[in-house]
mmCIF file of the N, C-alpha and C atoms, coordinates in Angstrom:
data_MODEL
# 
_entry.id   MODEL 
# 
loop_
_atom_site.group_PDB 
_atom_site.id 
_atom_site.type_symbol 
_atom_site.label_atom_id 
_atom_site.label_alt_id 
_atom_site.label_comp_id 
_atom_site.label_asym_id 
_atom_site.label_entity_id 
_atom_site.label_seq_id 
_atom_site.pdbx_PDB_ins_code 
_atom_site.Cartn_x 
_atom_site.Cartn_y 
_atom_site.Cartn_z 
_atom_site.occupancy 
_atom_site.B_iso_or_equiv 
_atom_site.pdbx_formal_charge 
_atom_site.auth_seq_id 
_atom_site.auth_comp_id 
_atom_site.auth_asym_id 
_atom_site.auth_atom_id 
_atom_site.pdbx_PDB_model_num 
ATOM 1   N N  . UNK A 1 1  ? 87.145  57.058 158.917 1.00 0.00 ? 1  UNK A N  1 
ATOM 2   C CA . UNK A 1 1  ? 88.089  57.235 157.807 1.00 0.00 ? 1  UNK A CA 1 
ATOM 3   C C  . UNK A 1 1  ? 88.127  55.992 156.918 1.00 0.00 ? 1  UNK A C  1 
ATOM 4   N N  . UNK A 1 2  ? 88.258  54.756 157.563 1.00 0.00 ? 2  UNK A N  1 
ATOM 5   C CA . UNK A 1 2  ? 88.160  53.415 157.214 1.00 0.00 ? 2  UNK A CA 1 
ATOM 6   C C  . UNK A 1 2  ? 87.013  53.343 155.996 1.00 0.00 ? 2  UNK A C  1 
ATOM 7   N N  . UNK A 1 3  ? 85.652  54.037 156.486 1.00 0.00 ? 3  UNK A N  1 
ATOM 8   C CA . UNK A 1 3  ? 84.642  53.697 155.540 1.00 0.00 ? 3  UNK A CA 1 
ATOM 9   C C  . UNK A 1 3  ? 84.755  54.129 154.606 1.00 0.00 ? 3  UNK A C  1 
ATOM 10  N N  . UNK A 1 4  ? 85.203  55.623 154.209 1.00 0.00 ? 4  UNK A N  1 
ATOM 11  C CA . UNK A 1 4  ? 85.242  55.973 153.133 1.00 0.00 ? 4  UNK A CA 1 
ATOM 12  C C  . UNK A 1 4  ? 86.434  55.738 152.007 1.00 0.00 ? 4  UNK A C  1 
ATOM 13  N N  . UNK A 1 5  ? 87.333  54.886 152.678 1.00 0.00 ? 5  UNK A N  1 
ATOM 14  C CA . UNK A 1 5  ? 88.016  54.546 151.196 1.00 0.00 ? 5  UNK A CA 1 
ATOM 15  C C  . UNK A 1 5  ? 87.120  52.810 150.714 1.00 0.00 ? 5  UNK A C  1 
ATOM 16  N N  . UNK A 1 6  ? 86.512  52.555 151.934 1.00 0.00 ? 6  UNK A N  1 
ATOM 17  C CA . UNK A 1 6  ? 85.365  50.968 151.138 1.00 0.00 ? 6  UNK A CA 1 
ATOM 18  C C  . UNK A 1 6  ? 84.513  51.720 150.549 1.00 0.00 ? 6  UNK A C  1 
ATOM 19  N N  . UNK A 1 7  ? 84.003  52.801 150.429 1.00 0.00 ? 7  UNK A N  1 
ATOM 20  C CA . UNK A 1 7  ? 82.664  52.790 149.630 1.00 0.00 ? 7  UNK A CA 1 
ATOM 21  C C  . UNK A 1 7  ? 83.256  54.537 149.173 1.00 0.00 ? 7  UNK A C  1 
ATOM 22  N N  . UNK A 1 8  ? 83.934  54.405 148.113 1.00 0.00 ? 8  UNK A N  1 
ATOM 23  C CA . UNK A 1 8  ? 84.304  55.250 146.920 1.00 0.00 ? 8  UNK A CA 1 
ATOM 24  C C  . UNK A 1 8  ? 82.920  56.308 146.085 1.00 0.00 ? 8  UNK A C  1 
ATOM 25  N N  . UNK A 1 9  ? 82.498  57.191 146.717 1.00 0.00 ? 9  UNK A N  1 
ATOM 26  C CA . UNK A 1 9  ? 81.365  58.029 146.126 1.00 0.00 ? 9  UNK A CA 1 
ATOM 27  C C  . UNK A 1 9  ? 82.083  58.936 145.224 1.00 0.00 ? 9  UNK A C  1 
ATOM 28  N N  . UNK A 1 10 ? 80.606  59.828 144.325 1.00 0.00 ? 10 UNK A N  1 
ATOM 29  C CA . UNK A 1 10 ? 81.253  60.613 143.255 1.00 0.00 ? 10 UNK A CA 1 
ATOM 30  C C  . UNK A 1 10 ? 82.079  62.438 144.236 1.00 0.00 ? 10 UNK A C  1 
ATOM 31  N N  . UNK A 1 11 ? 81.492  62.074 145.472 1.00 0.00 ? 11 UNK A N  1 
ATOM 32  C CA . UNK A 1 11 ? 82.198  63.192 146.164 1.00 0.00 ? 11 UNK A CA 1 
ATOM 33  C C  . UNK A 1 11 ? 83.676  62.877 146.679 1.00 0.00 ? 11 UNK A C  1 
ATOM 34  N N  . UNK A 1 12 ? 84.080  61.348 146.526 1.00 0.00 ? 12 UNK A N  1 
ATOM 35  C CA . UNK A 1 12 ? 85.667  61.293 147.348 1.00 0.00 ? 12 UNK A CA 1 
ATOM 36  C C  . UNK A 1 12 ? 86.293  61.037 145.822 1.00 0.00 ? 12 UNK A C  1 
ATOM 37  N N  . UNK A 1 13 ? 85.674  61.007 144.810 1.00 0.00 ? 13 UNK A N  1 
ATOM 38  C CA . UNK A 1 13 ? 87.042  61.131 143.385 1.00 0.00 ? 13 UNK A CA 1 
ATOM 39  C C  . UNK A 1 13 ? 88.062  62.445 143.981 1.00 0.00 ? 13 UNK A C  1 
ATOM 40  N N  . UNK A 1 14 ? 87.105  63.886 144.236 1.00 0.00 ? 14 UNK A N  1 
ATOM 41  C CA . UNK A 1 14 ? 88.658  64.752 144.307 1.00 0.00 ? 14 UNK A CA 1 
ATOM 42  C C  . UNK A 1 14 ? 89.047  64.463 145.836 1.00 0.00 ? 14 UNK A C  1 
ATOM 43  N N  . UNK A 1 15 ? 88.367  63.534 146.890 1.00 0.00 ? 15 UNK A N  1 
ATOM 44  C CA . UNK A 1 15 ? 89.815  63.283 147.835 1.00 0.00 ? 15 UNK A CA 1 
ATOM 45  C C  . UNK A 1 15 ? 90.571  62.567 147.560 1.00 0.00 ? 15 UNK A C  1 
ATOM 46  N N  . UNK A 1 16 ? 89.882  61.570 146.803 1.00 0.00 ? 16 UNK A N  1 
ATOM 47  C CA . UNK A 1 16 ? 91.070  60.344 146.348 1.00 0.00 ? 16 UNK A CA 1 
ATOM 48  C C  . UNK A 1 16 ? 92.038  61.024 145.637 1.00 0.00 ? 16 UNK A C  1 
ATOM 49  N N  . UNK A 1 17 ? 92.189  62.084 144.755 1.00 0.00 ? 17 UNK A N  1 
ATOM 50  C CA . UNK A 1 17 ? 93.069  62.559 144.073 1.00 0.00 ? 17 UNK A CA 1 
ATOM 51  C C  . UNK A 1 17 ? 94.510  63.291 145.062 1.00 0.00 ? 17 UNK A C  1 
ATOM 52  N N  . UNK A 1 18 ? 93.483  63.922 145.889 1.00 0.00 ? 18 UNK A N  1 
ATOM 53  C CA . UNK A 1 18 ? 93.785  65.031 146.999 1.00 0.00 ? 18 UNK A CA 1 
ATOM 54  C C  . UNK A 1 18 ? 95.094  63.970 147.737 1.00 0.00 ? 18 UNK A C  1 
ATOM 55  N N  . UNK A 1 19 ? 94.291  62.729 148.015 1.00 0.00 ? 19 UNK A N  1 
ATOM 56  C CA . UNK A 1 19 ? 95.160  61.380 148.848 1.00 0.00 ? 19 UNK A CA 1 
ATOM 57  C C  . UNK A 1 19 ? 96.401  61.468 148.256 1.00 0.00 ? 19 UNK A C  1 
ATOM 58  N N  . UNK A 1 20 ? 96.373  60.661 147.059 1.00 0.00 ? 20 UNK A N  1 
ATOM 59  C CA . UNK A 1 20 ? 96.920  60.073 146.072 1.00 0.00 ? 20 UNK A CA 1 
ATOM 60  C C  . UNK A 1 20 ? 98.243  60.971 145.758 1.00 0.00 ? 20 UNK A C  1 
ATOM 61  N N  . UNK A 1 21 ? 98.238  62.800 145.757 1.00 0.00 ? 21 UNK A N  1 
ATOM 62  C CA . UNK A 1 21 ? 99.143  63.858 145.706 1.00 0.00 ? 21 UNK A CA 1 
ATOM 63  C C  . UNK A 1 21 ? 99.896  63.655 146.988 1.00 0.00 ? 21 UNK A C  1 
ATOM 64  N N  . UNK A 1 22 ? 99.289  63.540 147.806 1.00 0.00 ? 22 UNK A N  1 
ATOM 65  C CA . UNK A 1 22 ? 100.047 63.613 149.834 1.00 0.00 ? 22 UNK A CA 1 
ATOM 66  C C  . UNK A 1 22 ? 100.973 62.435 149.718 1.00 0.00 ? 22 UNK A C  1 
ATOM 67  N N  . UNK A 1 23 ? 99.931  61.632 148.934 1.00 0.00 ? 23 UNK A N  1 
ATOM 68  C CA . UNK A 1 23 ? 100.898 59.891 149.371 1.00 0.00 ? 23 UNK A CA 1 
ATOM 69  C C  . UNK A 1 23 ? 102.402 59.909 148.661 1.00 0.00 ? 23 UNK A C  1 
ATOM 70  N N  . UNK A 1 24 ? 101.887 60.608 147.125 1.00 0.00 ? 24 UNK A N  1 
ATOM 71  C CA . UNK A 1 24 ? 103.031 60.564 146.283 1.00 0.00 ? 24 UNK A CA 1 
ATOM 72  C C  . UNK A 1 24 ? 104.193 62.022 146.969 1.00 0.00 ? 24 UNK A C  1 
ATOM 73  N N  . UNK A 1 25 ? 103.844 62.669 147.352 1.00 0.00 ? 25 UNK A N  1 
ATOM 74  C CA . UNK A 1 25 ? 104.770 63.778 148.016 1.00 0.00 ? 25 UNK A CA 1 
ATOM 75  C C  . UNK A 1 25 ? 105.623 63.057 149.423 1.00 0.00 ? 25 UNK A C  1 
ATOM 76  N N  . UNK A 1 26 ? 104.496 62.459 149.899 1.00 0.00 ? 26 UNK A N  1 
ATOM 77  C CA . UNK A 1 26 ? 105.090 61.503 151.542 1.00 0.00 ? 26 UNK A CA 1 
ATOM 78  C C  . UNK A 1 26 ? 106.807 60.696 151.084 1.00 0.00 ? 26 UNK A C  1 
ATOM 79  N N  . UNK A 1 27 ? 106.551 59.752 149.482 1.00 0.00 ? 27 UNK A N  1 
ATOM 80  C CA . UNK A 1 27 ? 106.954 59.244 149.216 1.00 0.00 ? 27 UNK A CA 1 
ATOM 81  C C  . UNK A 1 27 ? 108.661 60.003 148.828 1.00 0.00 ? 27 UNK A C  1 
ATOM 82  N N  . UNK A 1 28 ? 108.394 61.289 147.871 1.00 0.00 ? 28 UNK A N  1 
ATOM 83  C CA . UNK A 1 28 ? 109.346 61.937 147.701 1.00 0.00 ? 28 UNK A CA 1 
ATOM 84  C C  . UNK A 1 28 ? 110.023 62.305 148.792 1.00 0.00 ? 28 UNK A C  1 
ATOM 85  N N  . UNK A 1 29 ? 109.222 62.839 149.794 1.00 0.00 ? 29 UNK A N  1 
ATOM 86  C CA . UNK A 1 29 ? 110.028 63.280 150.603 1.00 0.00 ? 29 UNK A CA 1 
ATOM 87  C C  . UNK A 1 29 ? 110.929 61.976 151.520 1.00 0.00 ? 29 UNK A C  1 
ATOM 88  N N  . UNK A 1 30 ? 110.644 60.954 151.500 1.00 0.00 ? 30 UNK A N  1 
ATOM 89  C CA . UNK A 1 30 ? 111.072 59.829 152.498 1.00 0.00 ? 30 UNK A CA 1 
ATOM 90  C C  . UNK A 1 30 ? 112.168 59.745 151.204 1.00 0.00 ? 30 UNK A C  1 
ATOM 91  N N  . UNK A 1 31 ? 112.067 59.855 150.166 1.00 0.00 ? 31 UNK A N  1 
ATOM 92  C CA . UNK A 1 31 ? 113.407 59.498 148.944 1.00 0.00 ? 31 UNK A CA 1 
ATOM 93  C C  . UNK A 1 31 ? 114.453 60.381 149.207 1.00 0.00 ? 31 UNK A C  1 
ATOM 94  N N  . UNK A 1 32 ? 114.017 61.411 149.434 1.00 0.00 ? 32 UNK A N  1 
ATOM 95  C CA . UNK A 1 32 ? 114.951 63.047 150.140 1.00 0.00 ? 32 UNK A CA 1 
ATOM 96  C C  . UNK A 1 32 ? 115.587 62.608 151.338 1.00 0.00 ? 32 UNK A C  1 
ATOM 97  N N  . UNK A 1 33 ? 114.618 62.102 152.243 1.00 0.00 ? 33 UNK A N  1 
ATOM 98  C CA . UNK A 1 33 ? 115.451 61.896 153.910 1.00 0.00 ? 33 UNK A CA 1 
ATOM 99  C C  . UNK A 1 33 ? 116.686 60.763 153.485 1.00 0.00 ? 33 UNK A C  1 
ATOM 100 N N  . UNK A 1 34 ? 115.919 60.207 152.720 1.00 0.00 ? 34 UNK A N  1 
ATOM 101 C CA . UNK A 1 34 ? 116.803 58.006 152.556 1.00 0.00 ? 34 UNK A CA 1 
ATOM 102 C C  . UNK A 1 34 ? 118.389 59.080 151.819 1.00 0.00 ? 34 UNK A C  1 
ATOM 103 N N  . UNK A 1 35 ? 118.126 59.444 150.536 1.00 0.00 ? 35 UNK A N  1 
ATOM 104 C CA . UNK A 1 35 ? 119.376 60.044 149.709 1.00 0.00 ? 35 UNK A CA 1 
ATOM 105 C C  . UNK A 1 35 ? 119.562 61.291 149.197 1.00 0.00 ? 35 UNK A C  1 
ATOM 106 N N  . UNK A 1 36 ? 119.407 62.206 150.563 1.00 0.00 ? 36 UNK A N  1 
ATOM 107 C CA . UNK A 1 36 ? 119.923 63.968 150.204 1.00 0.00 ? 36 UNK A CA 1 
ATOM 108 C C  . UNK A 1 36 ? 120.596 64.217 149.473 1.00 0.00 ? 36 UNK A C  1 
ATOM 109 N N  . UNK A 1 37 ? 122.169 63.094 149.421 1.00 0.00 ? 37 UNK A N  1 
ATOM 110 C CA . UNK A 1 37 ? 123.076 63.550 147.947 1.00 0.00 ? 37 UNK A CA 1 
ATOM 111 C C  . UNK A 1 37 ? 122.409 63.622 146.976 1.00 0.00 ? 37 UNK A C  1 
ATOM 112 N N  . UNK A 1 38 ? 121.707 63.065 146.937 1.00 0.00 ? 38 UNK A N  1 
ATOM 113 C CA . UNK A 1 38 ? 121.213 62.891 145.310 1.00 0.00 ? 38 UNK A CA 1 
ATOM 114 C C  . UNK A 1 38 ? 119.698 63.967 144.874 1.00 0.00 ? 38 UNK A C  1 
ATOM 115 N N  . UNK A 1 39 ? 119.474 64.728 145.780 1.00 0.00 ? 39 UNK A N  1 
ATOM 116 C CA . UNK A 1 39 ? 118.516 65.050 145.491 1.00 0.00 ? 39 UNK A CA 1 
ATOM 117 C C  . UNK A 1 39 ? 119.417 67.197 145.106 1.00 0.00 ? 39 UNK A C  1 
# 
């Protein structure tokens, strides 16, 4: 797993994207657990 975010090919642009959606959703959702009122 390690290797392929060091050596970035034209086949991991759509995982990196794919990543990049999970990470930013991971994030929302940990904003949801931290402050339910507000969501």
């Amino acid at each position: 797993m390690s290797e392929i975010k060091k050596k970035p090919s034209a086949k991991s642009g759509k995982a990196k994207k794919q990543a990049m959606k999970a990470d930013r959703q991971a994030k929302e959702i940990k904003k949801e657990t931290r402050k339910p009122d507000e969501a």
